[in-house]
N, C-alpha and C positions, 0 to 999 in steps of 0.2 A: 504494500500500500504506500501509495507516495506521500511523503507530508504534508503537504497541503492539504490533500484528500482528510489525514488523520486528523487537521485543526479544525476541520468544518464538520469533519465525524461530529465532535465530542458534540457539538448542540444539540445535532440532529438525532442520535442515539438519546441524549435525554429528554428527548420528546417522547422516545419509543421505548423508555423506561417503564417500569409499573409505581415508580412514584408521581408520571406524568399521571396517572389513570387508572393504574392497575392492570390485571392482566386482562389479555385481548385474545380472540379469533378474527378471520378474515371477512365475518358477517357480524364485527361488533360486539356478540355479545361476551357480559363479563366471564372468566374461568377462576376457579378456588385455586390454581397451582402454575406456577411460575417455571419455565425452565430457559436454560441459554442454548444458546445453536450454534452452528458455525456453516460454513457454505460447504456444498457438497458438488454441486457441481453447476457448471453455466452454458448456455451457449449465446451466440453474437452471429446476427444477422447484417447481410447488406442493405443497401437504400432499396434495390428492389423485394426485398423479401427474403432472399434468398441464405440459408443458415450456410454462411462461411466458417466457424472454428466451434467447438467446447471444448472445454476446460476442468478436468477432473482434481477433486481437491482430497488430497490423502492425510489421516494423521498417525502413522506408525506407533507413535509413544506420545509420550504427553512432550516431549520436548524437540520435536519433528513437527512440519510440515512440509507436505509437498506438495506443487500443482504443474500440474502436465495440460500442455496446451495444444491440442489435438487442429490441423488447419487443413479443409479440402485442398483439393491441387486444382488446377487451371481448365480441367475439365468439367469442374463443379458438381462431382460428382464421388460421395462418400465412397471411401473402400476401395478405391482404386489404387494404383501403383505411385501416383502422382499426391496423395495426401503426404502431411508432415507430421513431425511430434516431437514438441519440444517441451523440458523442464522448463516451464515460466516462471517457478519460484522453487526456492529451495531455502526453507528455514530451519537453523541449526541453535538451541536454546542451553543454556546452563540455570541450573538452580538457584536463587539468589535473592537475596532479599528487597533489592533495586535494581530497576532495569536500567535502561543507557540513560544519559542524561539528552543525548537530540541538540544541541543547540546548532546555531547555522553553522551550515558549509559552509567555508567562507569560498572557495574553489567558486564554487555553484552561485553562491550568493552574490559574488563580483559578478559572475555574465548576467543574471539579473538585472543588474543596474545598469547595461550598456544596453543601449538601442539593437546593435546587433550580432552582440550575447546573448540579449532575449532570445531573437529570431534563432538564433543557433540550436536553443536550449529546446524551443521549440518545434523546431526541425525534428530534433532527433527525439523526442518523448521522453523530456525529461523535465523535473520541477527545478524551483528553485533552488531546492537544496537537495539533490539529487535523486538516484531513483531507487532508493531504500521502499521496502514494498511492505517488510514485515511488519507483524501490530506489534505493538507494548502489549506486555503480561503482563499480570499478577505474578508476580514468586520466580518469574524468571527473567534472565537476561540472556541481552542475542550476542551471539558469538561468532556467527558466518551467516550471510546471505550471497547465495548464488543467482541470479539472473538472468532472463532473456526478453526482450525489448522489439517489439514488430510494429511496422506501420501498418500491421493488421486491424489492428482496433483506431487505425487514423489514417481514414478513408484518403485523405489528402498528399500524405507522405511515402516513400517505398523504403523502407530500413529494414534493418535485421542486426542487433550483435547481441552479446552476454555479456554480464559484468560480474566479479566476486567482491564482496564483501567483508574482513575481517574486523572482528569490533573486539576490544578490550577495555575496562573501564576498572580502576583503583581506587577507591574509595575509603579514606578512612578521618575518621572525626568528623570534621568539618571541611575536610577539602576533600577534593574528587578529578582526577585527571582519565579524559575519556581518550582512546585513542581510535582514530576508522580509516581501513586502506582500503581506496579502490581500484580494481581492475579492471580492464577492459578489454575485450576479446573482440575483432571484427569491426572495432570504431574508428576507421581513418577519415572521417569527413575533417577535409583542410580548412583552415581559416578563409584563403581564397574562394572555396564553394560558399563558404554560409556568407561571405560579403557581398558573391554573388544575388545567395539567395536572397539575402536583405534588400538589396538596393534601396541604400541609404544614398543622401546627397547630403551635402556640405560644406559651408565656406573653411570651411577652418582647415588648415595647409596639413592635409595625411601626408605627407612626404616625408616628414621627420620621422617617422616611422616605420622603419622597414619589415615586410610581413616577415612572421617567423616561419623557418621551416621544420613546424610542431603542427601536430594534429591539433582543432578545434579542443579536441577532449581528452587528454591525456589520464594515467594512473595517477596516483596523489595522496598523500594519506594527511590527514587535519587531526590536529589535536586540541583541545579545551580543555584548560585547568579553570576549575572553582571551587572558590572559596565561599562558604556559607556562613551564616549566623546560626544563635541559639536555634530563631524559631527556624532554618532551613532556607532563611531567602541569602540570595546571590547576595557578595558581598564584592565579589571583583570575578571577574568573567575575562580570561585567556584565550581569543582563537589564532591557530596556526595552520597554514593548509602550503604542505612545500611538495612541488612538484619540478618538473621542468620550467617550466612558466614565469617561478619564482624569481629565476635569474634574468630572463629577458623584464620582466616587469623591474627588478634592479636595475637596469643598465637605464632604463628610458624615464623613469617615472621622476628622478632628480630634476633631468633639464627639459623634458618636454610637456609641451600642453600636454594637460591630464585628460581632456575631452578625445583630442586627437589618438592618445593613448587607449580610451577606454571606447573609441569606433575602431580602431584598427588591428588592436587586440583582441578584442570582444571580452574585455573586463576591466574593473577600475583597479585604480592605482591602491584601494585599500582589499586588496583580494587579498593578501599573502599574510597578513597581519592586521588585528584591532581585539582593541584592550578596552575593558568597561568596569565601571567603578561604580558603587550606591552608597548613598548613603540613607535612610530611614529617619522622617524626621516626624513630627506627631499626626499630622494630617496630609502629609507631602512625603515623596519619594524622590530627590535629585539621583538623574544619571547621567555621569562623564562617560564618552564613548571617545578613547584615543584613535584618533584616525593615522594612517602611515604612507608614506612615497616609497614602494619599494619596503625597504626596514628601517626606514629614516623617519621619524615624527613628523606628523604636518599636521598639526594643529589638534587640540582638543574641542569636543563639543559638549554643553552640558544643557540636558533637559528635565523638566521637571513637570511630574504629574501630581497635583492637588486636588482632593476630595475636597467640595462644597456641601451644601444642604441638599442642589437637586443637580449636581454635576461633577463629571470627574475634570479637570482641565488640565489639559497638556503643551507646555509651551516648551520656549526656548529659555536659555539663565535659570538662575537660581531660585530657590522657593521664597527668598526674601525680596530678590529683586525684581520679580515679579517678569513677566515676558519683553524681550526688547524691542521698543518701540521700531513702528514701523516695518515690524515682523506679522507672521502668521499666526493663530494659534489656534487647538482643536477644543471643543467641547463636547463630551458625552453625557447625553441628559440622561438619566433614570427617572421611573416610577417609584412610588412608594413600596412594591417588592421588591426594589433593588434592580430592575431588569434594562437596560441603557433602550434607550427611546428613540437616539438620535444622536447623530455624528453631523457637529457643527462648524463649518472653518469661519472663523473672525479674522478681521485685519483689522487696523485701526484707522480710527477716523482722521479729521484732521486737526486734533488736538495732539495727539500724537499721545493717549492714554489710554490704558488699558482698562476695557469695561466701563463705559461711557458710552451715554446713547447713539451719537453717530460713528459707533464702531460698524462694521458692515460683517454682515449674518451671512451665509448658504450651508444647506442644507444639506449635504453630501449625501448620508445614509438616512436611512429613517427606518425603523423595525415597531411595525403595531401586531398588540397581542389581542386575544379574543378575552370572553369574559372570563373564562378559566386561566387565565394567565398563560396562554401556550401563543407563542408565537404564529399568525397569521397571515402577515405579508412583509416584505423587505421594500424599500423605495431604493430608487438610485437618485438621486438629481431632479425629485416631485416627480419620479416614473415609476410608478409598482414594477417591480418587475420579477418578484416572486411569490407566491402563493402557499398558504400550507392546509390541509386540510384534514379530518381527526375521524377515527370511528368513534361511535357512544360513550365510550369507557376511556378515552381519552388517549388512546396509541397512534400515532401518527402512520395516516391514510395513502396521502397524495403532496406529492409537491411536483408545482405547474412553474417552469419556466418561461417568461411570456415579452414578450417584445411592448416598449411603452405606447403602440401606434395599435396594438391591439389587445382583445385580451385572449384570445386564442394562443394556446402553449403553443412555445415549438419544440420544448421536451417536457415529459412529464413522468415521474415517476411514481408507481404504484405499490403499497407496502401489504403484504397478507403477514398474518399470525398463526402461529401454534402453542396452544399453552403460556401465551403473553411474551415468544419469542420470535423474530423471526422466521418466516416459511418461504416466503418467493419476493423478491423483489426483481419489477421489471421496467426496463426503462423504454420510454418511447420517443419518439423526436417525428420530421417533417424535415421538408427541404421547405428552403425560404420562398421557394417559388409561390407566389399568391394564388396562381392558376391549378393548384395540385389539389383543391377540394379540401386542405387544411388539414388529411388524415395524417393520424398518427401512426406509425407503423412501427412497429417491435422492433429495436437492436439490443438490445440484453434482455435475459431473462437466468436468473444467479437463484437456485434455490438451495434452502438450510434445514440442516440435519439437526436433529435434538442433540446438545453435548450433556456432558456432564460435570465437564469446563464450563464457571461461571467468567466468561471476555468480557474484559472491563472495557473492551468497544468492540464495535461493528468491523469485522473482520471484510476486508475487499481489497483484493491486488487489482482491481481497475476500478475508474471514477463510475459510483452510482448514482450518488446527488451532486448538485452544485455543489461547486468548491470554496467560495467568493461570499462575504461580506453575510456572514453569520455573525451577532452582537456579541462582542466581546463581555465578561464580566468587570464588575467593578475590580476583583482581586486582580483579574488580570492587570487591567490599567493600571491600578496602583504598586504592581511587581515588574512593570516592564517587561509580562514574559514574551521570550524571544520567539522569534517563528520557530516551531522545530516538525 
């Protein structure tokens, strides 16, 4: 399961909890007995209908996984000489009483933030912080993850490689040093093809910049030291990610535009290194983020998230000096259950003060819940553009992905129950075409087996739901926690 996937899990899984409602079947009504599930097996269809690959999901012991990714051949036609089959996951677990700690890649994290490192990252089906697939456990931690990655499930792309995963994580008192090596098998897409595939344009002079002759994606192993307090929050956060890369991002990042560096590269100047500091102060949380040129310092940043009466806010400076002027800054409104209402960017007016009436408002996110307190629609920009919907007992039904120009989904997912678990989740979409009668047609359908494993999430090595812009909690905001 990719990370992004697992931070938009966690909401959506607590919808489908039995503290959202208790326990559920797929006609609503309520069950006396609770159980957890895990996927058993799936298949994926194409835009015309047609079942191109399933996906069998094994679990030998309780600290194995494995999933076999079964794909017809070119004559579309199961059982033939011309079908495939591949390990698409392979997860390898130790006993333990903490799983990994997750924080960013920072490898992954830097093509993120380039125009076309994105494009790159997205080429080849990967997140932003890699393409780690396994879930977090209870009682265990991951040890190896093995890999394989098809533009089978993205219609748009043609790819194929594998990747391995080694994870090792030390932990004692109060600090924690995580270590993760990747490998990569079959991944030579050059810097030159993804610049291609980008077609960026740009005034600013790429010529100081000579392409490397390095793969887009090389091996690379990133390490995170943390240090915690009593109650467990981050007290100073270490990431390292040294690959190849590391050196050519040395040699250029001193004296060249950092822009020109981070288009021609396809990642920024703080890929290889950055250092974050907290401090906890009674209703405020300050966090320094040392930024780096290469392994050279280049500047520090400090922000600061404040709990109000009906808001978290998050600016720039210090919690006494309050955000600096002629800056931006976020506000997350909550309800009186604590639940954020809305994600608000402010700048200031022309007094140049913060929180004064001609400061100027928008409205970025916006999250309305029902009467039962369960989330019911997402806005983007005053555009709904996502839906939730509930059986009787309160297990989440339906969520409608929908375009703000209508209200007809162009994906929709559908959730059934067993025992208040899990039973079939299926996804449906549409081409944007207007003229196509709007139907939705089946490309997933992932059904779950009773376990006896209580997964403290929604187990899925491919995207179910939408991934994007689930309401953060108040903890969250006021911990800083990091994407992982």
């Amino acid at each position: 399961m990719t990370t992004t996937l697992r931070d938009s899990l966690v909401c959506l899984v607590a919808l489908m909890a039995a503290g959202c409602g208790g326990g559920s079947s797929s006609s609503g009504g309520a069950d006396t007995q609770t159980t957890s599930s895990a996927p058993s097996q799936a298949w994926f269809y194409d835009a015309d209908g047609a079942q191109v690959a399933r996906m069998q999901f094994q679990y030998p012991d309780e600290l194995t996984i494995n999933v076999q990714l079964h794909s017809v051949g070119p004559d579309m036609t199961w059982d033939t000489g011309d079908d495939t089959s591949h390990p698409y996951l392979q997860c390898q677990y130790m006993s333990a009483p903490t799983p990994l700690l997750r924080y960013p890649d920072l490898y992954f994290h830097g093509m993120a933030g380039s125009p076309t490192g994105a494009t790159g990252l997205a080429a080849l089906g990967l997140s932003n912080n890699g393409p780690m697939k396994c879930p977090i456990r209870n009682g265990r931690r991951l040890q190896q993850e093995s890999g394989y990655v098809t533009g089978l499930l993205m219609p748009a792309f043609d790819f194929a490689y594998s990747y391995h995963i080694n994870a090792e994580l030390e932990h004692f008192g109060r600090t924690a040093t995580e270590v993760i090596g990747y490998e990569f098998v079959g991944l030579d897409t050059t810097v030159a093809e993804v610049l291609a595939l980008s077609e960026f344009t740009s005034d600013i002079d790429l010529t100081t910049v000579d392409e490397p002759d390095l793969p887009a994606i090389v091996d690379h192993t990133q390490t995170n030291t943390v240090s915690f307090d009593a109650e467990q929050r981050p007290l100073s956060i270490d990431l390292a990610a040294d690959s190849a890369w590391t050196a050519v991002l040395e040699e250029y990042c001193m004296d060249t535009d950092p822009i020109a560096v981070s288009i021609k590269l396809l990642r920024g100047c703080s890929s290889a290194y950055q250092a974050r500091s907290y401090r906890y102060l009674d209703d405020s949380v300050e966090q320094d983020t040392q930024r780096y040129n290469g392994s050279t310092s280049a500047g520090l940043y400090t922000y600061t998230a404040t709990r109000l009466a009906d808001r978290v806010i998050v600016h720039p400076g210090t919690a006494d000096a309050g955000p600096e002027s002629e800056g931006d800054y976020e506000s997350y409104l909550f309800n009186e259950s604590e639940q954020v209402t809305a994600k608000v960017r402010s700048s200031y007016g022309k007094d140049g003060i913060w929180g004064t009436e001609d400061d100027q408002q928008e409205a970025r996110e916006t999250y309305h819940y029902d009467q039962n307190g369960r989330l019911s629609e997402v806005g983007h920009f005053g555009s709904i553009i996502r839906k939730y919907g509930y059986y009787n007992d309160g297990k989440l039904k339906r969520v409608d992905h929908v375009h703000s120009e209508s209200d007809v989904p162009w994906e929709r997912t559908l959730v059934s129950y067993r025992q208040g678990a899990p039973a079939k989740i299926t996804v449906q979409s549409r081409e944007d075409d207007g003229n196509d009668g709007y139907v939705l047609q089946t490309r997933i359908v992932m059904e779950f087996a009773p376990s006896e494993e209580n997964w403290p999430e929604l187990f899925s090595p491919v995207p179910l739901f939408p991934e994007f812009r689930t309401p953060p909690s108040i903890d969250e905001l006021m911990r800083f926690q990091p994407i992982r």
